[in-house]
N, C-alpha and C positions, 0 to 999 in steps of 0.2 A: 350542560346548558351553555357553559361557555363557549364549548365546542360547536354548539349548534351556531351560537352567535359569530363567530369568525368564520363560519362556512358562507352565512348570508352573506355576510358583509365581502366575502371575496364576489360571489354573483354576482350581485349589485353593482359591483365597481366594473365587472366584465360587461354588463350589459349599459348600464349604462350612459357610455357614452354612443352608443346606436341612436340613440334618443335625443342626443345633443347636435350629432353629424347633421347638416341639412340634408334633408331628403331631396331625391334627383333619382328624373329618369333620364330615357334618349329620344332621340328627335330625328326621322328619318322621312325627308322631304324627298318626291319624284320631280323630275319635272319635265312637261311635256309640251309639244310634240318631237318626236326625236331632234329634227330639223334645229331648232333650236337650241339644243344641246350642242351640237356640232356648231352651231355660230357662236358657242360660248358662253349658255345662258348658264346662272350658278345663284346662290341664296346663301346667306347668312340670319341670325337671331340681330336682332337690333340691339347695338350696344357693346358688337364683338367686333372684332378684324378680320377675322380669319373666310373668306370665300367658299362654300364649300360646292363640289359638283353632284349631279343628279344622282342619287341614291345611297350620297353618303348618311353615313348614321352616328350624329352626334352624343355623346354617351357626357354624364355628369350634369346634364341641363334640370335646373333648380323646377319642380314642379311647381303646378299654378300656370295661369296665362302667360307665351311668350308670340311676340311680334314676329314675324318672318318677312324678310324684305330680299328684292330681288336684283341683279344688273339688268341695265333697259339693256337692249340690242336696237340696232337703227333698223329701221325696217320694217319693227315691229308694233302693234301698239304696247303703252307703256303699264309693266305691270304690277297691280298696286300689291300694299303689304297684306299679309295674310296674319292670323291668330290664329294658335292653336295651343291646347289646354294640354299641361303636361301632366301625367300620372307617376306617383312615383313606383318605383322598379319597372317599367315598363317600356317599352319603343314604341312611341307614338308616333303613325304615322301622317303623312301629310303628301296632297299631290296638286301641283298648280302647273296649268295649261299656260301657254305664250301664243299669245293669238297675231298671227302676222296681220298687216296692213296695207290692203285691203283684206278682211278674213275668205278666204277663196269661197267656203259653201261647198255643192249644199246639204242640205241635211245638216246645219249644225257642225260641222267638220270645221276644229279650230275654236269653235267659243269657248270661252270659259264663263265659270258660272256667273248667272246673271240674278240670282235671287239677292235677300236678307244679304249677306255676308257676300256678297260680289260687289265691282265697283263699274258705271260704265267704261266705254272707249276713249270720251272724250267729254270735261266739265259741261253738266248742263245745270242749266238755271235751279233757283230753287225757290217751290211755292207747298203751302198745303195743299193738298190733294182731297181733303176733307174738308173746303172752307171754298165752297163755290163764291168768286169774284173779289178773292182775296189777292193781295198783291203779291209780285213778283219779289220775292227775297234778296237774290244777289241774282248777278250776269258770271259768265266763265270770264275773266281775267287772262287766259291761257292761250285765249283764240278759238275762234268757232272750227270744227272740224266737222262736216257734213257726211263725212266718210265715215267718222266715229258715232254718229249719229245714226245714223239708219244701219252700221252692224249692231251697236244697242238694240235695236229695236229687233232686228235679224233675231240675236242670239235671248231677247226676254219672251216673244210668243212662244215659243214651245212648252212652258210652263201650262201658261194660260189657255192654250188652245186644248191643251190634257184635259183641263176642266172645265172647258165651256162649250166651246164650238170646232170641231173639227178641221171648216173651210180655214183657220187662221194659219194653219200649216201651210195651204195654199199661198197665201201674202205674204206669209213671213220666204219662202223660197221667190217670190217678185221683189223683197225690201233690201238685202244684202247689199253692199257697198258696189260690189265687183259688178253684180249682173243688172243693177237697178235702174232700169227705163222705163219706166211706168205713165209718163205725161205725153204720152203721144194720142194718137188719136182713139176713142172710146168705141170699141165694138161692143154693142148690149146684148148682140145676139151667141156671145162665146162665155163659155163659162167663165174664164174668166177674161173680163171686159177688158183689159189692160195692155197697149200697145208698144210700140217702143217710135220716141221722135228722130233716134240715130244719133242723140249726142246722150252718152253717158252720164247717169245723174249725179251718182260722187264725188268723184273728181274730178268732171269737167264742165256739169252743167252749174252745177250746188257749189262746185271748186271756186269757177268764178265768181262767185256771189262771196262764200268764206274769203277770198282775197281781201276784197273791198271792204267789209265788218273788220279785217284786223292789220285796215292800214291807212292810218289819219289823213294821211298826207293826199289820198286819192279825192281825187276832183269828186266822184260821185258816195263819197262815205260817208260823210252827215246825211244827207238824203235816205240811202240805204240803210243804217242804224237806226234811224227811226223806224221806216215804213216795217223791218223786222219786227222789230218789240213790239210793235202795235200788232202785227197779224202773232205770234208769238202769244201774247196776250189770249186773244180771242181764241188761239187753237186749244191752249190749256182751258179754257173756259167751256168749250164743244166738250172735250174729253172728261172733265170733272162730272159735266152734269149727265152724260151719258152713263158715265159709269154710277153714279149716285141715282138714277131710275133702271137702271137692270138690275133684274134678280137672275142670279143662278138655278138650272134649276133644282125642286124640293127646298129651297132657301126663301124664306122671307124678306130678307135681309139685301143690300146694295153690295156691290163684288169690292169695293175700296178697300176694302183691309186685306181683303184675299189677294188683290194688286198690289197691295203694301207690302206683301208678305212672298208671295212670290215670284213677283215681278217688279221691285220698288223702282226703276229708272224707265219703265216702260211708258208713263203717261209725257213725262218728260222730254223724251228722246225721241215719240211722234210727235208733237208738240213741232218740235226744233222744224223734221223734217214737212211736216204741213205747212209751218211758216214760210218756208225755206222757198217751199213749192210757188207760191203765194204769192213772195215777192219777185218771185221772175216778172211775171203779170201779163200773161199770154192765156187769150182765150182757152186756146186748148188744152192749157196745162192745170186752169180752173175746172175745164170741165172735167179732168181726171181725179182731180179731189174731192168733187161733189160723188165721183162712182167710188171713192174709196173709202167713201162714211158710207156706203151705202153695204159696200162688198165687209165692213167690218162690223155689223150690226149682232155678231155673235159678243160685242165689250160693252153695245147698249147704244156704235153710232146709229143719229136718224141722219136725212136729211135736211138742208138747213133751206129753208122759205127765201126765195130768190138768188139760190146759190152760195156757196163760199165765196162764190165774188163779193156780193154785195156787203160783208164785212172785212175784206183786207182791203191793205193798203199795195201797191206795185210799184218795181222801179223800170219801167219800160225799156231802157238801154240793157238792161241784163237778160233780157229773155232767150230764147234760139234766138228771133228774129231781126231782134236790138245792135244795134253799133255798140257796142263798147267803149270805143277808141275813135269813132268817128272819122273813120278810114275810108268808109263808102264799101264798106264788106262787112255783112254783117257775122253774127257771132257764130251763126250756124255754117255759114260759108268758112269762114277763119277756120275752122275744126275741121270740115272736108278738106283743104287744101294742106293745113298743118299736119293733122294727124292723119289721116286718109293717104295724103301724097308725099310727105315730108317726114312724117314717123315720127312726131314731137311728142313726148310724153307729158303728161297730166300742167307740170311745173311751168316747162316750156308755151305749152299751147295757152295758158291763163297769159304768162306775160305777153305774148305775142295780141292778145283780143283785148288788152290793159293798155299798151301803148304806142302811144299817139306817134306816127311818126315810122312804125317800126314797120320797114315793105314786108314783113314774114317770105322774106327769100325769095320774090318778085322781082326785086331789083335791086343793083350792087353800083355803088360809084368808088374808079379806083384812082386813082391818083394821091396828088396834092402831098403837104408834106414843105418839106425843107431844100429850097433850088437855090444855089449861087447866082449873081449875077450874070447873066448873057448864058445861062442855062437853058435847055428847051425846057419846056411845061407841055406835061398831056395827060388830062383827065379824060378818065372813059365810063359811060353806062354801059350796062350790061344786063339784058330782060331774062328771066325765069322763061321755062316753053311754057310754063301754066297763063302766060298772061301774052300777047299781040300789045305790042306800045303802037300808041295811033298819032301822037305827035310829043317834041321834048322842048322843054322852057330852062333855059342858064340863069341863073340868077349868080350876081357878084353885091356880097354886102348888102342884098334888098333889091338891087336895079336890074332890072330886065337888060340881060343883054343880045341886042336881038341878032347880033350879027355871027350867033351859033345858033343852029336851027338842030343837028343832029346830034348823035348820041357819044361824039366826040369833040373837046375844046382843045385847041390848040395853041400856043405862042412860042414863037421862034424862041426868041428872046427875052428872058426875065428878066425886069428892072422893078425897081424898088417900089412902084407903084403898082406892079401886080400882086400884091400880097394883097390878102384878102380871103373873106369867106365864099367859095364857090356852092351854090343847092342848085339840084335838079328837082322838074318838075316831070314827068312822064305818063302820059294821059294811054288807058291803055284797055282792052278786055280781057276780062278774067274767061281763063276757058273752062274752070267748076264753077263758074258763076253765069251760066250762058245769059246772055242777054242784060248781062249788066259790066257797064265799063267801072275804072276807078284811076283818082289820080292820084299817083304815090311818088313819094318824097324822098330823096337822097342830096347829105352834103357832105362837102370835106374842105379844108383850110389849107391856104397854102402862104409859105414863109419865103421871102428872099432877103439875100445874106450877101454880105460883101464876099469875094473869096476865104475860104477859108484856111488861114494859117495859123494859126494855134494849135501847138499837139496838146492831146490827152494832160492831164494834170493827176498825178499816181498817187495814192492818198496811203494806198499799206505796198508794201513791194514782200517778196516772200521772205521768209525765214533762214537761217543758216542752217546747215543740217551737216549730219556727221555720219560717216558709215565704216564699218571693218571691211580691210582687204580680205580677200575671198583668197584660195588657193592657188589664183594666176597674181598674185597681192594687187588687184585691184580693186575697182569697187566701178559700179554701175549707175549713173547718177540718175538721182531721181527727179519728179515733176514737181519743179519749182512754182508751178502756176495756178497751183489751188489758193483760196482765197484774197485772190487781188484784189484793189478796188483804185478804181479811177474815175474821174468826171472828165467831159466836154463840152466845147459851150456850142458845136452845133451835133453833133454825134449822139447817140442815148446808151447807155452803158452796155447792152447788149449788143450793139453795133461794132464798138471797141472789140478789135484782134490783138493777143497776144503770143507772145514766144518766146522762149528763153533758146540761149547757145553757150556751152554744148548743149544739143537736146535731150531731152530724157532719153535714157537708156543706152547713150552715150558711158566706153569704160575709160576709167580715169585710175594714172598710178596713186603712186604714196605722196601724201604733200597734201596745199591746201588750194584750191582751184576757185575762179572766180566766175560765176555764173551771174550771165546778164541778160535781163528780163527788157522787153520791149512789150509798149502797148501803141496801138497805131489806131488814128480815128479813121472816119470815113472819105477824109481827104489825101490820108498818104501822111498824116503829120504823126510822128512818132516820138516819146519818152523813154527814158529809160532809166532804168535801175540793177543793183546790184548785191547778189548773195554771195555769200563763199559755202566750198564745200568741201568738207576735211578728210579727207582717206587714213587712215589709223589701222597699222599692223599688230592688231592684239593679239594674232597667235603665237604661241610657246612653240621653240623650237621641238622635235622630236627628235627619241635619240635610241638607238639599235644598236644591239651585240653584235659583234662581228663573229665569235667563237660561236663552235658548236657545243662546247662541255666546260662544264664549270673551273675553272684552274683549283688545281690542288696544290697546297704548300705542305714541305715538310719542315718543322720547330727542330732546332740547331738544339745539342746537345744540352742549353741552356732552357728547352724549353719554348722560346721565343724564336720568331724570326719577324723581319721588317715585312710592311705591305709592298710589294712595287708597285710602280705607277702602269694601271690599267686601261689606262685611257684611248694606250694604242690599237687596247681590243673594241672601242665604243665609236659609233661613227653618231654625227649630227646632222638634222638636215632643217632646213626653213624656206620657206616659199620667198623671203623678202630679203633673207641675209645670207651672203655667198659663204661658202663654207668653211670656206681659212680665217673667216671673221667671225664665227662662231666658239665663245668662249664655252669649251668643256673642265667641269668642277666633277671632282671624286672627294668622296666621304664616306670613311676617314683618307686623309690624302696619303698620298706615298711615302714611304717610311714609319708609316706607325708599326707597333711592335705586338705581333699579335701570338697570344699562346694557343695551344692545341684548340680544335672545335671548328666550328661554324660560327663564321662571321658575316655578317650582311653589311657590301659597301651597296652607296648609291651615286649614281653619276646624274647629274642632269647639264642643262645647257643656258646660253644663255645668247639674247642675236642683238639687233644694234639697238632696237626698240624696249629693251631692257624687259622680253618678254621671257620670261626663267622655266622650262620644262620641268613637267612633274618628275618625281625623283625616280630612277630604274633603278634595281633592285638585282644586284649580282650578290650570289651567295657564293665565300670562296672559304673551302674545307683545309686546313690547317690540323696536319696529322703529325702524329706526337714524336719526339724523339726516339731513335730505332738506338736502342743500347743491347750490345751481345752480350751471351748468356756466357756465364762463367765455364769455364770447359769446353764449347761448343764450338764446331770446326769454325775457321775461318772463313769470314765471308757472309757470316748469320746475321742476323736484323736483332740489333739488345733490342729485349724488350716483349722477340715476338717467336710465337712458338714452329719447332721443327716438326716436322711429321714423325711422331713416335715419340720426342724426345721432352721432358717437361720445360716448361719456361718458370722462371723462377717467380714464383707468389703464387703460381696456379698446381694443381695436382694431377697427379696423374694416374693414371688407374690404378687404383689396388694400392698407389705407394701414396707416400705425404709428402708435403713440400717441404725440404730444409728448413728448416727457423718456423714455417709458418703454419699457422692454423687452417682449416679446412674452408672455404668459403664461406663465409655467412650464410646461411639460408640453400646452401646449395648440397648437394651431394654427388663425392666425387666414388665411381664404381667399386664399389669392394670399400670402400675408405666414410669413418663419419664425418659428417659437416654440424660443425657446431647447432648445436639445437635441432639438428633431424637425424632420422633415423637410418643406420646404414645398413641394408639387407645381412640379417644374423647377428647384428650388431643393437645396442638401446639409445636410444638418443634419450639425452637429459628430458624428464617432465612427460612423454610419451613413453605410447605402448609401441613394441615391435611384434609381429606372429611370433607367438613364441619366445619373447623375450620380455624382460620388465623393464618399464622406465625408470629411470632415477628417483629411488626416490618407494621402490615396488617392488617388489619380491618376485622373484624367479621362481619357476617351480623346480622347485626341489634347490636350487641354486643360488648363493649369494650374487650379488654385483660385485666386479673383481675391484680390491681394494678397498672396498663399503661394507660397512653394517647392515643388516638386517634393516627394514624401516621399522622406526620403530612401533610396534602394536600391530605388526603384518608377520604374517605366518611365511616360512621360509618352507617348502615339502623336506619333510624330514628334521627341520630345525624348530627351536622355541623360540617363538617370537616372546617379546616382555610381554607379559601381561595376556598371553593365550594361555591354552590348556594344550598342552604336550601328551596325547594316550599316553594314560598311565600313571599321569600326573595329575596332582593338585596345583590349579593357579591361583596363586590368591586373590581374593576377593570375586573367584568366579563361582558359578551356582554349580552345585551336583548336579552330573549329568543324568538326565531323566533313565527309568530303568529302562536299559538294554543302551546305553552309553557307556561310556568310559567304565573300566569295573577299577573300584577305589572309589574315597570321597574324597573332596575336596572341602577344604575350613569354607566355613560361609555357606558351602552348596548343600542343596536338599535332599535328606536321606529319602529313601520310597518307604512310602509312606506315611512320611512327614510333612508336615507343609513349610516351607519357608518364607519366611516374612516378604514380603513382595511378586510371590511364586505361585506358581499353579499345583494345589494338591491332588491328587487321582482322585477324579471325580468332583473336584472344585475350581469355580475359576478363577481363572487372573486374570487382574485387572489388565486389559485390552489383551485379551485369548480368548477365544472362542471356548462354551461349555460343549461340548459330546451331546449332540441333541437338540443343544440350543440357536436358535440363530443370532447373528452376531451381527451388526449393524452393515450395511454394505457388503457382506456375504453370500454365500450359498449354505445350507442347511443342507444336509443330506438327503439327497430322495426330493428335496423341496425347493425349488424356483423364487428366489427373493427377486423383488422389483429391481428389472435394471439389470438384474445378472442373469449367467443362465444358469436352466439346469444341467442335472447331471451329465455330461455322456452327450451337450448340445452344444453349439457354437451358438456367441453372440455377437452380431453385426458390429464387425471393430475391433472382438475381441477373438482373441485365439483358443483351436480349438483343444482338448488335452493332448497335450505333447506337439504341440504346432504352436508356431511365432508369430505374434499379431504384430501388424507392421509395424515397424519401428522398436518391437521387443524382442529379446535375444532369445535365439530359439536353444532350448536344452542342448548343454555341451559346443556353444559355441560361441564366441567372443564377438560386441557388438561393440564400438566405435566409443570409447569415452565411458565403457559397462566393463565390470569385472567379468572374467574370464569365470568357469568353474573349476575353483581346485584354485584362485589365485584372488591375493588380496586386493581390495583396492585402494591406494594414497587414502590416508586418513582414517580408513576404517578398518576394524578390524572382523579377517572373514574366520567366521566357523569353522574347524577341521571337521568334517565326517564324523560324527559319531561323539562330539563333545558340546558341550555348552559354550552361550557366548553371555558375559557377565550382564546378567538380569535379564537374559532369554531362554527361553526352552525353542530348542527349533522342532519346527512342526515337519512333518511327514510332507513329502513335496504333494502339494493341489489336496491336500486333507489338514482340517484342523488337530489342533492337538487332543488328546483327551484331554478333560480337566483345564484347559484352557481360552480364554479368550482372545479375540482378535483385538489390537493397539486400539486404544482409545475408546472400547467400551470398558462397563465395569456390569456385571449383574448382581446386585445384592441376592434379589430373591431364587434361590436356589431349585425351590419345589415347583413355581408356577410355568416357566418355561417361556414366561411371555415375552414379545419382540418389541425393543424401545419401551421395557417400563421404567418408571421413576422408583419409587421407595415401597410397593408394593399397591394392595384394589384401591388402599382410601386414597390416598392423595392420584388415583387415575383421575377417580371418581369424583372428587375435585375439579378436578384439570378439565373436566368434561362440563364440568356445571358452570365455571368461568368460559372456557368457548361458546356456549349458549348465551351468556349473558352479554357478552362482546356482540355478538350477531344480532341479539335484539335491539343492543343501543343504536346496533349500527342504521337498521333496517328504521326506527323512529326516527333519528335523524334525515335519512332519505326522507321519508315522507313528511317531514315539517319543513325542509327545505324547499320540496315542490311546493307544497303548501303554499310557503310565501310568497315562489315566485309566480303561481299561479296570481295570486291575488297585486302582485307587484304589477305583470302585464295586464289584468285588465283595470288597473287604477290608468296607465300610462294611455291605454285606449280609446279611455272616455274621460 
């Protein structure tokens, strides 16, 4: 039981903590359309840092609801945060669309979704949709966007038109931002009725209008903010109650919840654009709104009793037809000339039709500006070919000056009294406006000034700068003239010329050079300032060998000899310092005292700029003293050997050296070397072919000058403690019959048994019995697990009378194995035909009679059986404790699942 209890308690503790870990899946966002991807677009979880790009897969995200939030890109509209529900082990995926701005169309190319969980393009107001003549909640704070307004609406019909009415497919491809001209004039006889007026509704008709709603400051915005909200008002009130009297069809029931549901921003976002339309306040553009409740009567519109006119409000200067800006060109003409002939985009053409004053590229006045005294002055007009000027009016400071009639003003001479605001008037026909003239406005100011003598006033002047001499040791100076700053009092900072001398890219030696910077106004007056600029020799000399081969010293009888000075082999060289001025340093210097070997000097150098070369590296071999050899003709090298003749401490073949010992470790031919072996000869501790090591018996032969080892048989001699044929050894066993003829004291007569011996027909303890098998054996005629049988080879092992690798094959001597017929250190081998104390030797590859193998023992004699204990009962035993082990084991398996069955589903639920 205990045991079962600490088995639990390990599971438990294994599992867990799985239960504790918070649970987490992954999170793998797309994001579309490619386009987007390439401009950069990327998504994170809210509440992290990390950016990640389209399709990566975030792994360890805590399941349960997380946030996904996106980078805007300009361009496009802006795209909101997304949720998405994480599962745990799971990749939950996720794909959100970036919809550029304008969304191109059609068919829906580019929306992203516009239901439940979508957000529109752009803030729209917020009312119940369930609460006919309820008020207005909140206004967008953000800015009206009429662009994001009608792709709302674009990209929410497709839902609804699935379910209701088919035609709505048809409007929603007329509503789209890009292509939406729908207020022109009403054909009833085409399917569909809807024309185009030639100015774009988004961005340029509705653009104008969004301008004026989100800019306080404009003359006509109180006006316009109103008369919106009011028509605004009234649209969502058309829309509620239409939708609250149709039914679907098979539905009882009014469609608002099904618009709630799958289209919540759609009552909204027509809404905007109905108002929108509304407040232009042009006939024709009313009448296009009355055919579009008409064309949308699959959402429940009717028509409204005396028109949508008769409940909005207008701002008549916005319409096509309206002035804007009160130019004498109205808004429709402005838009033909701008964009038509001039290619002004959306941004441009609003400001152009918004302000007063602005000729949109009709006309140009150049001059004016800043004149000296007794300077000429010539201000000139200049007409656009879209417009014929038909007469030009001068104005100075207000007052007509009549004595310029044409499109140029002139005065010799400027004096202080011609300063003054100069405007043109230019009375003229527009030729995209045929038959209508306009008179447009241009001015510019002009300043007179005593002469001007004042230079420049230099406020930063540049920096000092430093540079390394280069390989000619100069250096190339650089451009002093980034970040200047200076003022004038009649000049403007971009007028100001500067220069520095020397110029850039000008080379300059070693030393420190003074650069000097000028700034010059627009009269010739000039300032000046001043850098320095410093040349610096930081290169290390270089320094090269002159020799081709290394110098060799020979060591004076002493051993030693002095270094000499090397230096006249080493050349130096420096781009900046001549070469006689070149200090060259050797280490170790000249005269140190070096003994036999290899020595590494190094040389380096050193120039005026205390610039020290990395160290060169000469290696000079220093060879040992030559001592002649005693006896040897004159003229010999002491020390060093003649051809044929020995040198003294080395050997020579076959003979020994005088005095000395054999080499260490080496073998000299014919001769031994301390601790190896010399062919025919025994080296101490090893075997030789043929020979015994120190220590080994020789067959048949002593070692000259040595004993016997002792408890090793010598061929033909008594080792101590063997059995000699013929002899008794003591304390060895009788040689089994057909051994040694005699006894020996102690050994077993035949058919006796001897205390620790195998009797004929009984075994000894670790001998194999005649019959029996023997633990790790062969049996006769019988295959024991593991071995082979008879007369078989086993993979590894050798077959009879063959050598399994690494085993010594009969009658021949293996590497660190006794030879046969030879002893080996330590032990003692059997002679042929005798005993070895407390062995019977067996018959080679057959057990002994009466014998067992080392390390079994058989008590029972008569059973024959393989691995028994004390004989059936205690098998019998043995077998009934195995089963009883097996059954505890198999109960405890099954109480352990048990619990953990019942552990996981508590953890479950």
């Amino acid at each position: 039981m205990q045991k079962i209890i600490v088995v639990l308690s390990l599971l438990i503790a294994v599992f867990q903590p799985a239960y504790g870990q918070e649970e987490t899946g992954s999170l793998k966002v797309k994001l579309t359309p490619p386009e987007a991807v390439a401009a950069g677009a990327m998504w994170r979880r809210v509440g992290t840092d990390q950016w990640h790009e389209s399709g990566f897969i975030e792994d360890g995200v805590p399941k349960g609801a997380q946030t996904i939030e996106f980078i805007q890109l300009e361009g496009w509209y802006p795209t909101p945060t997304s949720n998405v529900r994480i599962a745990k082990g799971k990749t939950n995926p996720l794909t959100v669309t970036y919809s550029p701005e304008p969304i191109p169309g059609p068919e829906g190319n580019g929306c992203r979704l516009m239901n439940s969980g979508g957000a529109p393009y752009a803030p729209l107001p917020l009312f119940d949709i369930l609460k006919l003549g309820g008020p207005v909640l909140s206004w967008p704070t953000e800015g009206y966007n009429f662009c994001g307004y009608l792709d709302t609406t674009y990209c929410s019909l497709p839902a609804i038109a699935n379910q209701l009415d088919p035609q709505l497919q048809e409007f929603m491809e007329l509503i789209s931002c890009i292509f939406c001209d729908i207020n022109g004039p009403v054909d009833r006889t085409a399917d569909v009725p809807f024309t185009a007026n030639g100015i774009p509704d988004g961005s340029f008709e509705l653009g104008l209008l969004a301008e004026i709603l989100n800019d306080p400051e404009q003359p006509l915005h109180e006006e316009t903010v109103a008369a919106f909200q009011h028509n605004f008002f009234e649209a969502k009130e058309i829309m509620i109650e239409a939708l609250s009297l149709y039914r679907a069809p098979g539905s009882d029931v009014d469609i608002r919840n099904m618009v709630n549901l799958l289209a919540p921003h759609l009552p909204g976002a027509l809404a905007m654009v109905l108002a929108g339309f509304a407040t232009l306040g042009d006939d024709q553009t009313y009448e296009s709104m009355d055919e579009i409740l008409l064309f949308l009567k699959g959402i429940g519109m009717q028509p409204i009793p005396g028109g949508i006119k008769s409940l909005m409000l207008s701002v008549p200067e916005l319409g096509p037809e309206g002035d804007a800006n009160g130019d004498g060109i109205s808004n429709r003409k402005t838009y033909e000339w701008c964009v038509d002939s001039l290619a002004y985009d959306p941004e441009s053409y609003v400001r152009a039709a918004l302000t007063p004053g602005d000729t949109l590229g009709l006309l140009e006045l150049y001059g004016g500006g800043l004149y000296d005294i007794g300077d000429p002055i010539l201000l000139e007009a200049r007409v656009s070919e879209g417009a014929v000027p038909l007469s030009y009016e001068w104005f100075k400071d207000g007052v007509l000056l009549n004595e310029y009639e044409g499109a140029l003003l002139e005065i010799e001479s400027a004096q202080e009294s011609d300063a003054g605001l100069y405007e043109l008037a230019v009375s003229m026909d527009l030729l995209f406006d045929s038959g209508n003239s306009a008179v447009l406005h241009a001015s510019t100011t002009v300043e007179i000034v005593s002469p001007d003598t004042t230079p420049p006033q230099i406020l930063l002047c540049a920096d000092d700068q430093n540079a390394a001499a280069d390989e000619n040791c100069s250096a190339l100076v650089p451009d002093f003239m980034e970040g200047l700053q200076a003022v004038d009092d009649r000049s403007s900072a971009d007028k100001l010329v500067w220069a520095q001398e020397p110029a850039s890219g000008a080379a300059s030696g070693l030393g420190v050079h003074t650069i000097t910077v000028s700034c010059t106004d627009e009269s010739g007056n000039t300032s000046y300032c001043t850098a320095f600029f410093q040349v610096t020799d930081l290169t290390p000399p270089r320094v090269e060998f002159l020799f081709e081969e290394l110098p060799v010293l020979q060591a004076a009888e002493t051993g030693l000899i002095a270094l000499p000075d090397l230096r006249e082999q080493v050349e130096a060289l420096d781009a900046c310092t001549a070469q006689e001025e070149l200090i060259v340093l050797q280490n170790p210097p000249a005269g140190t005292l070096l003994s036999a070997g290899e020595t590494a000097v190094a040389f380096t150098a050193k120039d005026n700029a205390e610039n020290i070369s990395e160290a060169r590296i000469m290696t000079v071999v220093v060879l040992p003293p030559v001592v002649p050899v005693e006896g040897e003709p004159e003229g010999e090298v002491e020390g060093e050997a003649v051809e044929g003749e020995p040198v003294e401490g080395e050997a020579v073949e076959g003979e020994p050296v005088e005095g000395e010992m054999p080499v260490e470790g080496e073998a000299v031919e014919g001769e031994p070397v301390e601790g190896e072996a010399v062919e025919g000869e025994p080296v101490e501790g090893e075997a030789v072919e043929g020979e015994p090591v120190e220590g080994e018996a020789v067959e048949g032969e002593p070692v000259e000058g040595e004993m016997p080892v002792e408890g090793e048989p010598v061929e033909g001699e008594p080792v101590e403690g063997e059995v000699v044929e013929g002899e008794v050894v003591e304390g060895e066993v009788e040689p089994v019959e057909g051994e040694v003829e005699g006894e020996v004291e102690g050994e077993p007569v035949e058919g006796e048994p001897v205390e620790g011996e195998a009797v004929e027909g009984e075994p000894v303890e670790g001998e194999a019995v005649e019959g029996e098998p023997v633990e790790g054996e062969a049996v006769e005629g019988e295959a024991v697990e593991g071995e082979p049988a008879e007369g078989e080879a086993v993979e590894g092992e050798p077959a009879e009378g063959e050598a399994a690798e690494g085993e010594p094959v009969e009658g021949e001597p293996v590497e660190g194995e006794p030879v046969e017929g030879e002893p080996v250190e330590g032990e003692v081998e059997p002679v042929e035909g005798e005993a070895v104390e407390g062995e019977v030797e067996p018959v080679e590859g057959e057990a002994v009679e009466g014998e067992a193998l080392e390390g079994e023992k058989d008590d029972d004699t008569s059973g024959g059986c393989f691995g028994c204990r004390s004989g059936g009962k205690a098998n019998k035993n043995l077998l009934l404790d195995d089963v009883k082990k097996v059954l505890a084991d198999l109960l405890l398996i099954s109480l352990s699942a048990l619990v953990l069955s019942a552990y996981a589903y508590t953890k479950r639920n």
